[in-house]
C-alpha positions as YAML, in Angstrom:
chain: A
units: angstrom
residues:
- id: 1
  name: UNK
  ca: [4.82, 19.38, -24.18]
- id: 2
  name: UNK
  ca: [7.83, 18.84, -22.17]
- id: 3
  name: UNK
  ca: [6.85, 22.19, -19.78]
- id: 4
  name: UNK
  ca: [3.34, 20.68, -18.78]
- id: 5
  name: UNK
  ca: [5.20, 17.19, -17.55]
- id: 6
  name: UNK
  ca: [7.87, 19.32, -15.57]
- id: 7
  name: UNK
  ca: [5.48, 21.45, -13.75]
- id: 8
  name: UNK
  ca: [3.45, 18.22, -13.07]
- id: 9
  name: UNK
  ca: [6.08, 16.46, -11.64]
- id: 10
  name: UNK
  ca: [7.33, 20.23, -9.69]
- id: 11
  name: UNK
  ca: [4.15, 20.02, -8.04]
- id: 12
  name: UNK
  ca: [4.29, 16.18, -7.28]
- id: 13
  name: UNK
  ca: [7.47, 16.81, -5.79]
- id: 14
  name: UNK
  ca: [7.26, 19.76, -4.07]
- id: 15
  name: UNK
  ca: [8.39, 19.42, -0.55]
- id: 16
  name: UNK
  ca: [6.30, 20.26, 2.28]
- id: 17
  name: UNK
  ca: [5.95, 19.02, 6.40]
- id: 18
  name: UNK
  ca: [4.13, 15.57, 6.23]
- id: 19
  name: UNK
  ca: [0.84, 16.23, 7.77]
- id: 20
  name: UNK
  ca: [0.71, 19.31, 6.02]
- id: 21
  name: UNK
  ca: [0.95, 17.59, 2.67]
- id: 22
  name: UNK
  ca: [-2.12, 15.04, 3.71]
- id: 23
  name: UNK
  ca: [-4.24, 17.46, 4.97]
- id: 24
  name: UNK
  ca: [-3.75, 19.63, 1.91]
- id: 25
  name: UNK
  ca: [-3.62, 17.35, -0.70]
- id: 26
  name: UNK
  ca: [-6.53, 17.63, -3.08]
- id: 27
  name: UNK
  ca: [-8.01, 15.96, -6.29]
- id: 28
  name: UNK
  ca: [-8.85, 17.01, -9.09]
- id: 29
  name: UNK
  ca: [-11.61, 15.33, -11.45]
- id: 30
  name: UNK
  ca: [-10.39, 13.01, -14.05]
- id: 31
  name: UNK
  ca: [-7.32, 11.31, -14.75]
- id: 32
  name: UNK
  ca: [-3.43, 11.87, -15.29]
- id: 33
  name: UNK
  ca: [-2.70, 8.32, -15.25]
- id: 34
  name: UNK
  ca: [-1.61, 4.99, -13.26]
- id: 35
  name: UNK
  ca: [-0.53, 3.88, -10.17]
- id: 36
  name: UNK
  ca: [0.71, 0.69, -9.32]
- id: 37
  name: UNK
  ca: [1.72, -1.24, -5.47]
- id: 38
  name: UNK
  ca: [4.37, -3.28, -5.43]
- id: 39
  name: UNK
  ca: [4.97, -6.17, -3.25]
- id: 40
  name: UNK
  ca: [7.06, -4.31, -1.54]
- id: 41
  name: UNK
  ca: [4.98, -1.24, -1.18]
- id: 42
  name: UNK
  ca: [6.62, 0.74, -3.81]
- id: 43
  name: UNK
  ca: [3.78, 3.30, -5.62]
- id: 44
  name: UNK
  ca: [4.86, 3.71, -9.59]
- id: 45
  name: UNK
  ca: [3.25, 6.63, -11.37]
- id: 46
  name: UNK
  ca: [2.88, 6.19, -15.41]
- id: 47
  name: UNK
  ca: [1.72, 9.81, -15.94]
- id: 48
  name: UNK
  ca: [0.85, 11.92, -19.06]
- id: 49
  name: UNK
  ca: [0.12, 15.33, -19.80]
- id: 50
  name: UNK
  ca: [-2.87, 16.90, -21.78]
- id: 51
  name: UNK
  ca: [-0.69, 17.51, -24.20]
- id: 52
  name: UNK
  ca: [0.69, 13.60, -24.95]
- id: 53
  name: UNK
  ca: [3.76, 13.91, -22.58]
- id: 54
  name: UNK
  ca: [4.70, 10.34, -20.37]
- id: 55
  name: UNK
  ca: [7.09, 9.94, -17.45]
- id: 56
  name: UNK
  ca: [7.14, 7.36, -15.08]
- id: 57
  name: UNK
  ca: [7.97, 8.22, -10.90]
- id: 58
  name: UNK
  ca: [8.68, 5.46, -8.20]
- id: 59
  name: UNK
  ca: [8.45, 6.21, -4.31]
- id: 60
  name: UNK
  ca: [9.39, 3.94, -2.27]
- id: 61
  name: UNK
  ca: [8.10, 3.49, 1.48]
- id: 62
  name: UNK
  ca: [11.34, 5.32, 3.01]
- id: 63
  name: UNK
  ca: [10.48, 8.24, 0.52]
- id: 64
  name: UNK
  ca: [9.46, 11.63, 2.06]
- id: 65
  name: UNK
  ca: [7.05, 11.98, -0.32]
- id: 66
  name: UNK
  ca: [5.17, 8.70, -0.33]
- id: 67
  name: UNK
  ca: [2.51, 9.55, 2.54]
- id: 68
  name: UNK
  ca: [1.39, 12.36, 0.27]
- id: 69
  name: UNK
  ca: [1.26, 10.49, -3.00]
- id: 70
  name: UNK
  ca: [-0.76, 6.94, -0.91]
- id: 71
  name: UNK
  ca: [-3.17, 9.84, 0.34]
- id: 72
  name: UNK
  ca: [-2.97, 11.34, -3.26]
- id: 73
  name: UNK
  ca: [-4.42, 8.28, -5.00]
- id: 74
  name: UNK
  ca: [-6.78, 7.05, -2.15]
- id: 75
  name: UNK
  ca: [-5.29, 4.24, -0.79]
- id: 76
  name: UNK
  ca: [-3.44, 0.91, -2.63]
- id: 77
  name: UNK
  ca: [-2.30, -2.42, -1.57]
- id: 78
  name: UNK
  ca: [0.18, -4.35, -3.45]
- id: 79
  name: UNK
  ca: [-0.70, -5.78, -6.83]
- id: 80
  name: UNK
  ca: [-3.24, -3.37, -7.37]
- id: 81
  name: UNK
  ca: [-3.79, -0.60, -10.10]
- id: 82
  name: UNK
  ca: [-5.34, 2.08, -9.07]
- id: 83
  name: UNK
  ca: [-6.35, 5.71, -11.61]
- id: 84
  name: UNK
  ca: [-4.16, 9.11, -10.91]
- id: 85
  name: UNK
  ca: [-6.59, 11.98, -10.47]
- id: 86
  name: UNK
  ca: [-5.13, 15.05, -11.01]
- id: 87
  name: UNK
  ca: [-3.09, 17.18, -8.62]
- id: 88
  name: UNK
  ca: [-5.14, 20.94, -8.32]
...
């Protein structure tokens, strides 16, 4: 239960060059969970696993991550909530 989030959140976090991590990020179909912008631009992820796992992940704008996980999800502004598709 506990191996599925890990992984998840392995491959989530998984460092790579910037532009490389845009222009290989990919989606896959359905749903892992939430995202939501705050006001001041930070993304929160409520995720799950298949197997009834949660965590919860924050990136805010100065994080070296956060270009891939904006490009991940499609695009958010503040105050919206948007649907995690999976990471492939």
């Amino acid at each position: 239960m506990a191996r599925a989030l890990c992984l998840l959140l392995i491959l989530a976090l998984a460092p790579l060059p910037a532009a490389a991590q845009i222009q290989s990020d990919c989606r896959g179909t359905g749903s892992i969970g939430m995202a939501v912008m705050a006001q001041d631009g930070t993304i929160t992820l409520w995720l799950h696993s298949p197997d009834g796992a949660e965590g919860v992940l924050a990136y805010h704008k100065s994080d070296p991550q956060y270009a891939r996980i904006l490009s991940h999800i499609g695009g958010i502004r503040p105050g919206e909530h948007k649907s995690v598709p999976p990471f492939c």
